[in-house]
C-alpha positions in Angstrom: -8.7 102.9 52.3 -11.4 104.2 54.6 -8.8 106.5 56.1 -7.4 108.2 53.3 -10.9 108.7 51.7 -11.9 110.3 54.6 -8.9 112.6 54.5 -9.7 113.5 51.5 -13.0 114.6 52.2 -12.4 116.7 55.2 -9.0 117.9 53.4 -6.6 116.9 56.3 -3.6 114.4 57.2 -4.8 111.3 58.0 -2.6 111.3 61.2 -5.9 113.7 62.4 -8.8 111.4 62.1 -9.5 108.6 64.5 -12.7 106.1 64.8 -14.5 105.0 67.3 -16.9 102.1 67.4 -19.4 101.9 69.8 -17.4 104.4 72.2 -14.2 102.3 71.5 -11.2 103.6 69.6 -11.5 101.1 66.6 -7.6 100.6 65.6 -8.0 97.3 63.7 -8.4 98.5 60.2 -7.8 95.1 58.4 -11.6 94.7 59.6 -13.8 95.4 57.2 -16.9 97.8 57.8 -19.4 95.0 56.3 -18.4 92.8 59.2 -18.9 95.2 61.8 -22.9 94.7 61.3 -25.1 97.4 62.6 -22.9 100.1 64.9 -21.9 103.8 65.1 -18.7 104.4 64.1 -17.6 108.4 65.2 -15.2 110.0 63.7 -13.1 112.7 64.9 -11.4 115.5 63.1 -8.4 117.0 65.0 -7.7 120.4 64.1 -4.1 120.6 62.3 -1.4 122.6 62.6 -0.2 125.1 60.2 3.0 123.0 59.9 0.7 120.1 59.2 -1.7 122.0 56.9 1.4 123.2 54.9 2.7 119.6 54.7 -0.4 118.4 53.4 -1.0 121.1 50.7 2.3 120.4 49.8 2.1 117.0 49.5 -1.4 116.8 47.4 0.8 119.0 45.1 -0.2 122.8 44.1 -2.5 121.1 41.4 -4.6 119.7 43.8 -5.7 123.0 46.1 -5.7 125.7 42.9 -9.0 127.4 43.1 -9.6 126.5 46.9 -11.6 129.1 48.9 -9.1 129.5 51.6 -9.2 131.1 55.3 -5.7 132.3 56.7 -4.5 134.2 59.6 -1.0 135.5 59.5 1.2 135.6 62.3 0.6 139.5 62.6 -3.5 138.3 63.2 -4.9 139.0 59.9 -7.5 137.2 58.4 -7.6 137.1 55.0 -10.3 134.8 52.9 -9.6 133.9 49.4 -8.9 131.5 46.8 -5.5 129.8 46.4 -4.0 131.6 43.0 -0.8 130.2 43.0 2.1 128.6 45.3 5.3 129.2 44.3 8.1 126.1 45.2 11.0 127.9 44.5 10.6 130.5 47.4 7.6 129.1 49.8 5.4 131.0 49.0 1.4 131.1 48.0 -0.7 133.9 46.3 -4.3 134.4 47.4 -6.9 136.0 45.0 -9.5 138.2 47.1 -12.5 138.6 45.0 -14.2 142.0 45.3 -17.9 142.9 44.5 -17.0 145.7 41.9 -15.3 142.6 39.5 -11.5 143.5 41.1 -9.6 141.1 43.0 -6.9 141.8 45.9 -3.8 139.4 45.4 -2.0 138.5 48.9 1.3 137.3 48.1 2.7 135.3 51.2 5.6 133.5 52.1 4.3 129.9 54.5 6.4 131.0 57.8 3.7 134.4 57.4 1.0 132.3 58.0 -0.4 131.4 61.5 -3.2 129.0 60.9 -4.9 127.8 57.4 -8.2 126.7 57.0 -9.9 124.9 53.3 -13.2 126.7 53.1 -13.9 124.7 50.2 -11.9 122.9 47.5 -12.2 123.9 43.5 -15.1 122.6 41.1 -12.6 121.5 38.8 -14.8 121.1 36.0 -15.8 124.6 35.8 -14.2 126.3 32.5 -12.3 129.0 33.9 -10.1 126.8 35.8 -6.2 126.4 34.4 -3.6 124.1 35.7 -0.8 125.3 37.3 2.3 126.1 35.0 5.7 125.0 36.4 8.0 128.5 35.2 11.2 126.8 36.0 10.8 124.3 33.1 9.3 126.5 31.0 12.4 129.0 31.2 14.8 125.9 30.2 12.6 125.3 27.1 
């Protein structure tokens, strides 16, 4: 649907976008866009929640976000830009991976009720080669 591909591209709940058409909230999505002939349609991006931001990053599945570029502020007010290394199920938890210009990295391992606000940079390139799918450890210690 129009809604979820748009949530998908600005990487939020669809509960946060609303259209407008021609100044007019447009509500009535069985309408099809071709019908609508020649108009402006606005959209509008509310910003979400860390609650919400959690919910959603949780519910696209830890897959999904690997590799994201990531902008956080913990309750304490840091600010801490990286790319999404890991979330961890079991304990609520995620692990950012700093990049530094000397080839190091600086891993921030946080639990969710640490972070403030949460904002996707930009998602993954999931063709590139280096990327690796996330490896569910409770599963693998039963085998």
């Amino acid at each position: 649907s129009l809604m979820s591909n748009l949530a998908e591209e600005f990487h939020v709940p669809e509960e946060l976008i609303s259209l407008q058409r021609d100044g007019a909230p447009l509500t009535n999505m069985s309408e099809k866009l071709a019908d609508f002939g020649s108009v402006n349609i606005q959209v509008t991006v509310q910003q979400a929640s860390h609650e919400q931001m959690e919910k959603y990053i949780r519910s696209k599945g830890s897959e999904h976000f690997l590799g994201a570029e990531l902008k956080l502020t913990t309750q304490g007010g840091d600010e801490l830009k990286g790319e999404l290394y890991c979330v961890q199920d079991g304990d609520s938890s995620c692990i950012l991976r700093q990049h530094l210009p000397d080839g190091n990295a600086n891993y921030f391992w946080l639990k969710w009720n640490t972070i403030k606000s949460i904002s996707i940079e930009s998602m993954p390139d999931k063709k590139r080669t280096e990327f690796w799918p996330a490896v569910n450890l409770q599963a693998l210690e039963r085998r």
